[in-house]
ZAMARGU-4260 file (C-alpha; in steps of 0.2 Angstrom, whole numbers, plus 5000, padded with zeros to 4 digits):
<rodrens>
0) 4769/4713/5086 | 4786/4714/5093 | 4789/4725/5108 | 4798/4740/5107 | 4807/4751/5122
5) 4797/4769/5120 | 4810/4781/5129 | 4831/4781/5131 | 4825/4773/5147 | 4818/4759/5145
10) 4830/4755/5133 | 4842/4756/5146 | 4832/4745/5159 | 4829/4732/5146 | 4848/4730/5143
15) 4850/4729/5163 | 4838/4716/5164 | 4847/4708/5150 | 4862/4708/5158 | 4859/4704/5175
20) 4844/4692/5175 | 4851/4677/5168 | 4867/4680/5180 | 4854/4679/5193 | 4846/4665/5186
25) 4863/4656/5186 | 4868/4662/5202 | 4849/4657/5210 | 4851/4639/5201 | 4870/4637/5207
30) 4866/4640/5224 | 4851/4628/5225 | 4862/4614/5218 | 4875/4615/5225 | 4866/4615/5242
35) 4858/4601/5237 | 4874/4592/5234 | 4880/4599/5251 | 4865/4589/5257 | 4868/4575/5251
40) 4888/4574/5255 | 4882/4576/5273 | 4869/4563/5271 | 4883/4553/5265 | 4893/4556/5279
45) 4882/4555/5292 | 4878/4535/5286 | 4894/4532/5284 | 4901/4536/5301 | 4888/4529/5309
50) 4889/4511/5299 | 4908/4511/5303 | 4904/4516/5324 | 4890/4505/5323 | 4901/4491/5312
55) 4914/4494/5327 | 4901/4493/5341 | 4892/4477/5333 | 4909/4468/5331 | 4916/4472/5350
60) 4898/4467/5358 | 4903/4449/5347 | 4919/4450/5355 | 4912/4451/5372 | 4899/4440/5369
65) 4909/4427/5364 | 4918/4430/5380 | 4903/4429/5391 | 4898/4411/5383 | 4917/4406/5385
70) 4916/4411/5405 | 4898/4402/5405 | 4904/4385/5399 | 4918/4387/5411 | 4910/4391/5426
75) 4890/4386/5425 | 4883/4402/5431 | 4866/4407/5427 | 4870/4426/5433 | 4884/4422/5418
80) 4871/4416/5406 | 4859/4432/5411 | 4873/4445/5405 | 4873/4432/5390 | 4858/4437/5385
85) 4856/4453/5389 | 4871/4455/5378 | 4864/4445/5366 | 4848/4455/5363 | 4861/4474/5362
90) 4870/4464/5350 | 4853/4461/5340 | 4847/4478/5342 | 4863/4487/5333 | 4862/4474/5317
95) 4844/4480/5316 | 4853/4498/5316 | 4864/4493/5305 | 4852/4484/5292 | 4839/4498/5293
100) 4855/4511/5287 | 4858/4499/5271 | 4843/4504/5262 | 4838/4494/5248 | 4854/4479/5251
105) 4848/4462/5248 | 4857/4454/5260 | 4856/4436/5273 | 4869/4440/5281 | 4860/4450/5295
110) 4846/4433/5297 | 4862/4420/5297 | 4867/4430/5310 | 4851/4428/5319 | 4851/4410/5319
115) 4867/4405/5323 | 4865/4416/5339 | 4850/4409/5344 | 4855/4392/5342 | 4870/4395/5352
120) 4858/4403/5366 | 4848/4387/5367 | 4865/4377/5365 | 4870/4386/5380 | 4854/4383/5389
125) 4855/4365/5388 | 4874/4364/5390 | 4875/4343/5397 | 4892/4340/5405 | 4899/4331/5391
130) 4915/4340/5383 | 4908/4337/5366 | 4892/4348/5365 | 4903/4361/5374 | 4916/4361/5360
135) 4900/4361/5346 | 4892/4379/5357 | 4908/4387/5358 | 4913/4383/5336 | 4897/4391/5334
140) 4905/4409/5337 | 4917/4404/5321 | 4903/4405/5311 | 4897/4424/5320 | 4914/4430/5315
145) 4912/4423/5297 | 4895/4433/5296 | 4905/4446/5304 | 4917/4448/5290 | 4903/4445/5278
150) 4893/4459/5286 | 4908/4471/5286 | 4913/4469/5269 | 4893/4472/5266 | 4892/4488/5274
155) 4910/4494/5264 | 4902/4489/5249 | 4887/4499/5253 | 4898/4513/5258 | 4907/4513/5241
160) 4889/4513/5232 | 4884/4527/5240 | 4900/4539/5234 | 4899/4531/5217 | 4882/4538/5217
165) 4886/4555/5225 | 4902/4558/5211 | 4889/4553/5196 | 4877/4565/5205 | 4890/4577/5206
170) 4893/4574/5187 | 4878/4577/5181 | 4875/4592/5190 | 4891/4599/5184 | 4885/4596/5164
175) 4867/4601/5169 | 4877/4620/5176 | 4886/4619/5158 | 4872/4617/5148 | 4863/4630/5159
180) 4878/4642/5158 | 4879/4639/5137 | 4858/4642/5136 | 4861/4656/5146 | 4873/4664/5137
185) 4864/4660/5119 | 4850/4670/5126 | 4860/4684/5133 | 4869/4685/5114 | 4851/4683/5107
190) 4845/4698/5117 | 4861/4710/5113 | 4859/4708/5098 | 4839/4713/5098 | 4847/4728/5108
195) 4860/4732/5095 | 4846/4732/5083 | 4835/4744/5094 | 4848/4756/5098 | 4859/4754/5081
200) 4842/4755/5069 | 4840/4773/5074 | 4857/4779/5073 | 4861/4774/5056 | 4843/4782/5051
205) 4847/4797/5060 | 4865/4797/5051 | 4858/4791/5035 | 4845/4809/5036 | 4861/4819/5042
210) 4871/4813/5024 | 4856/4816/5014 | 4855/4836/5022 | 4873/4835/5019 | 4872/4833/4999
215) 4857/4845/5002 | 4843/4833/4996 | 4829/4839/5003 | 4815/4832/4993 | 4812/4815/5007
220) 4802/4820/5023 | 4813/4813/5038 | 4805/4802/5049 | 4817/4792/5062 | 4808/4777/5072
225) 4813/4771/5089 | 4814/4779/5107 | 4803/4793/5108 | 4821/4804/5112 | 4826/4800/5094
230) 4810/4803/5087 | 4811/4821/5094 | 4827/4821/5086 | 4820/4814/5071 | 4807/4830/5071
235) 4821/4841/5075 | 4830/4837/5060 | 4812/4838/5049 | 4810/4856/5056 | 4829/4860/5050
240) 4827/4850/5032 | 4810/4862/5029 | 4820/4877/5035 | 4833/4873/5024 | 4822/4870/5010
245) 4815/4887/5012 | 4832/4896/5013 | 4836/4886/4999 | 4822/4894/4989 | 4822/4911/4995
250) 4841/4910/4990 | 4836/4904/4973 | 4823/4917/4972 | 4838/4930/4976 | 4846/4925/4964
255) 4834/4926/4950 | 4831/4942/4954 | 4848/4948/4957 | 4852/4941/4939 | 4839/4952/4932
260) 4844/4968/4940 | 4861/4963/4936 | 4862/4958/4917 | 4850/4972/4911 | 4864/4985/4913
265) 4876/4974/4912 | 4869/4970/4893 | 4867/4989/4890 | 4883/4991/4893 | 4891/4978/4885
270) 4878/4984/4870 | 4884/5001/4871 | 4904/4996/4870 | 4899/4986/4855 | 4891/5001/4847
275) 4906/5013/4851 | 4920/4998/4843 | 4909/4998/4828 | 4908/5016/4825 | 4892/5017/4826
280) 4891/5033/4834 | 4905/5041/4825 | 4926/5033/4820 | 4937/5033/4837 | 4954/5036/4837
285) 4968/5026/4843 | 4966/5028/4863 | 4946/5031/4861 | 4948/5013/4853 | 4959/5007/4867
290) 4948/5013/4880 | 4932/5003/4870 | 4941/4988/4871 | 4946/4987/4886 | 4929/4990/4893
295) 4921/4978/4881 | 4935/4964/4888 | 4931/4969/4908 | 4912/4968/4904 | 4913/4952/4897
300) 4924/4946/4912 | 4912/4955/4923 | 4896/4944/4913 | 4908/4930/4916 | 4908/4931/4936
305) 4889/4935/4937 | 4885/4921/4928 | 4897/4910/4939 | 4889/4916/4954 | 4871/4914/4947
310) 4875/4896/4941 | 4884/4890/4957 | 4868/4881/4962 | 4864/4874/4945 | 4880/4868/4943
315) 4882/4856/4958 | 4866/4852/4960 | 4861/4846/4944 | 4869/4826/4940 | 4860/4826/4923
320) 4874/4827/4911 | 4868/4827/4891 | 4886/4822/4884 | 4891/4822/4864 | 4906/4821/4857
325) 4914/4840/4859 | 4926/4847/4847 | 4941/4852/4857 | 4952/4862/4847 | 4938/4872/4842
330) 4933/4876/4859 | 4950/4882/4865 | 4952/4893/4851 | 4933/4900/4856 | 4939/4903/4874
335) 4955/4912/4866 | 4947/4921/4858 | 4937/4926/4872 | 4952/4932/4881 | 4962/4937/4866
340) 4962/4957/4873 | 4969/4952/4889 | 4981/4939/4880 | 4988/4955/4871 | 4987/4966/4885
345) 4999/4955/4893 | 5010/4950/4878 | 5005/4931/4884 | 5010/4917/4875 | 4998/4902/4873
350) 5002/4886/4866 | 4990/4870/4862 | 4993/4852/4860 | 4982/4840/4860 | 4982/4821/4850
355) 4962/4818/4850 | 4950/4831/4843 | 4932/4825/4852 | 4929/4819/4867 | 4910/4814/4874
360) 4906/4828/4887 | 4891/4840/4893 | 4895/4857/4884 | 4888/4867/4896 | 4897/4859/4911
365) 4914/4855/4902 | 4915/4873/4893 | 4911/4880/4910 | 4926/4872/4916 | 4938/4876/4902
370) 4933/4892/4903 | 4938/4894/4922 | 4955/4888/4919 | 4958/4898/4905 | 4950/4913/4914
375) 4963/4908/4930 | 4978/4906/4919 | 4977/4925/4909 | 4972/4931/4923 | 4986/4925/4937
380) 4999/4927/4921 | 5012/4939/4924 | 5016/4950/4910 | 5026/4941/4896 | 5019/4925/4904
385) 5016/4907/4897 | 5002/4896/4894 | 5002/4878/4889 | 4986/4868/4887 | 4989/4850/4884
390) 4976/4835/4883 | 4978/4816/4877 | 4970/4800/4880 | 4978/4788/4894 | 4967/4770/4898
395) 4952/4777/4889 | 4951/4794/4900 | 4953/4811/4891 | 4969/4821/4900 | 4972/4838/4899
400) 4984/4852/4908 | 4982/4869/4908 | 4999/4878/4917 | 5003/4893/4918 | 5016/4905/4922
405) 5018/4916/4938 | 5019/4913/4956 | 5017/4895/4964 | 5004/4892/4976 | 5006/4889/4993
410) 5005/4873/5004 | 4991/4882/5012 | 4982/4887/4997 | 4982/4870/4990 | 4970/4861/5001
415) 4958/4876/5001 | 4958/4882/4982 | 4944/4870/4977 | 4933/4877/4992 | 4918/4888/4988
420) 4923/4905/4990 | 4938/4904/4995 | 4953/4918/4989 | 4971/4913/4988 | 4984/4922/4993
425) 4992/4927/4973 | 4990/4941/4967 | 4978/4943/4952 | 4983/4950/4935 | 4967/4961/4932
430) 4954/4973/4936 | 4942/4965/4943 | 4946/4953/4957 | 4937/4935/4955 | 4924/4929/4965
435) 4932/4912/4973 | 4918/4900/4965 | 4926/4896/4950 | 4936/4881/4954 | 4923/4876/4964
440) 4912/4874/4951 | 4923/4868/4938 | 4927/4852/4951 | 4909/4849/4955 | 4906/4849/4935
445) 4921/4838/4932 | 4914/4825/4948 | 4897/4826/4939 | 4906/4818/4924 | 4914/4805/4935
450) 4931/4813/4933 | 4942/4825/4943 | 4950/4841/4945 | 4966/4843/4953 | 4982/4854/4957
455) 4997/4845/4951 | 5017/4848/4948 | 5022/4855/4931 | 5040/4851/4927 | 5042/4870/4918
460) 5026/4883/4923 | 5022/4886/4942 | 5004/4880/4942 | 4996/4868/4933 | 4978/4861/4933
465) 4976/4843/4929 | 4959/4838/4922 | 4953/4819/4922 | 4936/4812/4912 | 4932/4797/4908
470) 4923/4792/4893 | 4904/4787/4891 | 4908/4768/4894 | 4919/4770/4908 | 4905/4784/4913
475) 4890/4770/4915
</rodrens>
């Protein structure tokens, strides 16, 4: 099983080590070569200086030696023939030096060497008087000279060999470093990248549980892997999504009650207004009938609201759409209907054009939206106002306006109008003030049909609502 850091901390001191151990390794390895190469470049040296002093040393002893034989021959001195020797025998001893320094040189230079000198020291031991054997002793030192040169051009040559070697050395050490310094970094990548995962895997599953609080899903139990500081966070987060769950219910729980306690009277009410306009409990006159109507409009604007508020939930929670084709003339003239007390109040005028007569939609949702906008535009009418609904069909989406006349809204007002709750700053046109949600819902029903709602220019009327929704292929 792969091994995972358990804490923040560990995490931490794994990346460390990460970092810094394969620079150490580097460094460590670099160090060690490279003194090993100092060793060798001092070895180097060391040979070479002492072959060239001892090149030099060997050379001026043959010079003197050949001296000593000369005076020898000249004069016939033993004591002469004495230092002879004795030189002789240093000159020996430093061609052994210098042959034990060229290691593994195949060489005869150094045993010519030999045997021309001892055959010039018994030469010279048996020197008769004769001229001749003189001349042949002393020629002899012509041929020490020759394996002179010879043995120097030996020793260069060995000297050259030995820093040919060292720079190949030095080349081979300089592609091992590389190929150390590319293995190194391949592992270092390899190991970020295992610490990206580890410290990435929990932050996008954190963020991923924070979305899906966000859109208030919350049906998945949260559980976040990784160091145990995020999977305390992970529990966190597990405690809020139950407690928001349970808000959630209670809230809903309200609400069905509030709806009962709410639409009860509301219903007798509206069932007594009903009763009064049909003259069921006797004929009203002209203002009594007045009065009746108006309170039959306000309580159906008044169901209206309460029903908004109590669907909010529904409305923007619920995806499932059930779409058919909806007659939409016929539901504007419904909605007009609805509204056709206020409409007169107001001395309104509404006109509506439209070049298709169904579009696929959910009738719940869609009517829910219509009826926002229609409910807006009476009410945010001035007196004597204008209406104008308007819908087509442009690259297979259904169109529609809805403007009306009155005051323009604000800068301000625009980015906030489709917020839940929220109350613009125009005045509104009725007796009972609205409840901020409307819009609200009417965009979340018009998202859940893959469309959109939004505030647009109208070229004649102040404000105009522009409604986009695709149709069912589009939709899928």
């Amino acid at each position: 099983m792969l091994w995972r850091p358990r804490s923040i901390l560990q995490l931490m001191l794994f990346g460390l080590i990460t970092v810094v151990a394969p620079l150490c390794v580097a460094i460590f390895y670099t160090v060690q070569t490279l003194d090993e190469l100092a060793r060798q470049n001092q070895s180097v040296n060391q040979q070479t200086i002492s072959l060239t002093r001892s090149s030099q040393v060997f050379e001026s002893s043959l010079l003197d030696l050949e001296r000593r034989a000369g005076q020898y021959v000249a004069l016939g001195d033993n004591d002469l023939l004495d230092l002879f020797v004795h030189e002789r025998e240093q000159l020996l001893i430093t061609l052994r030096q210098i042959e034990s320094t060229l290691v593994g040189v195949q060489s005869d230079a150094g045993s010519s060497m030999r045997s021309t000198q001892q055959q010039l020291y018994d030469t010279l031991q048996s020197v008769p008087d004769s001229g001749a054997d003189l001349a042949k002793a002393l020629s002899s030192f012509e041929q020490l000279a020759d394996g002179s040169a010879a043995f120097r051009d030996l020793v260069q040559s060995y000297v050259d060999q030995q820093l040919d070697e060292l720079g190949m050395h030095a080349e081979d050490i300089q592609q091992s470093l590389m190929l150390m310094v590319a293995l190194l970094a391949v592992l270092t990548f390899a190991f970020s990248l295992l610490l990206i995962y580890w410290i990435n895997t929990p932050i996008k599953q954190l963020e991923r549980q924070i979305r899906q609080l966000g859109r208030g899903d919350m049906s998945q139990e949260i559980r976040i892997s990784g160091p145990s500081e995020i999977q305390l966070l992970g529990t966190q987060l597990e405690w809020l999504r139950t407690r928001l769950d349970e808000l959630e219910k209670e809230k809903l729980q309200f609400l069905r009650h509030m709806s009962h306690e709410l639409k009860t009277p509301l219903a007798s009410l509206r069932e007594g207004a009903d009763l009064l306009a049909e003259g069921v409990a006797g004929e009203l006159l002209g203002k009594q009938q007045e009065v009746v109507d108006i309170i039959q409009a306000n309580s159906r604007e008044l169901q209206r609201l309460i029903e908004n508020l109590l669907d909010y939930n529904q409305m923007i929670h619920s995806q499932h759409l059930l779409r058919e084709p909806l007659a939409l003339q016929d539901l504007w003239q419904e909605l007009i209907a609805a509204h056709q007390m206020t409409i007169e109040r107001k001395g309104l005028q509404v006109s509506l054009d439209g070049d298709i007569e169904q579009w696929p939609v959910d009738e719940k949702k869609f009517t829910a939206v219509l009826d926002n906008l229609m409910s807006n535009a009476v009410n945010y009418s001035p007196l004597q106002g204008r209406i104008n609904i308007h819908w087509r069909v442009e690259h297979d989406n259904l169109m529609m306006e809805v403007a009306n006349s009155g005051e323009t809204i604000s800068d301000v007002d625009k980015d906030k109008i489709f917020d839940p709750f929220y109350q613009g700053s125009n005045s509104r046109h009725g007796p009972i003030k609205g409840s901020g949600i409307g819009l609200s819902v009417a965009r979340e029903c018009m998202q859940a049909h893959g469309g959109s709602l939004s505030l647009v220019e109208h070229p004649v009327l102040a404000v105009c609502f522009h409604l986009e929704c695709p149709g069912l292929e589009k939709k899928q």
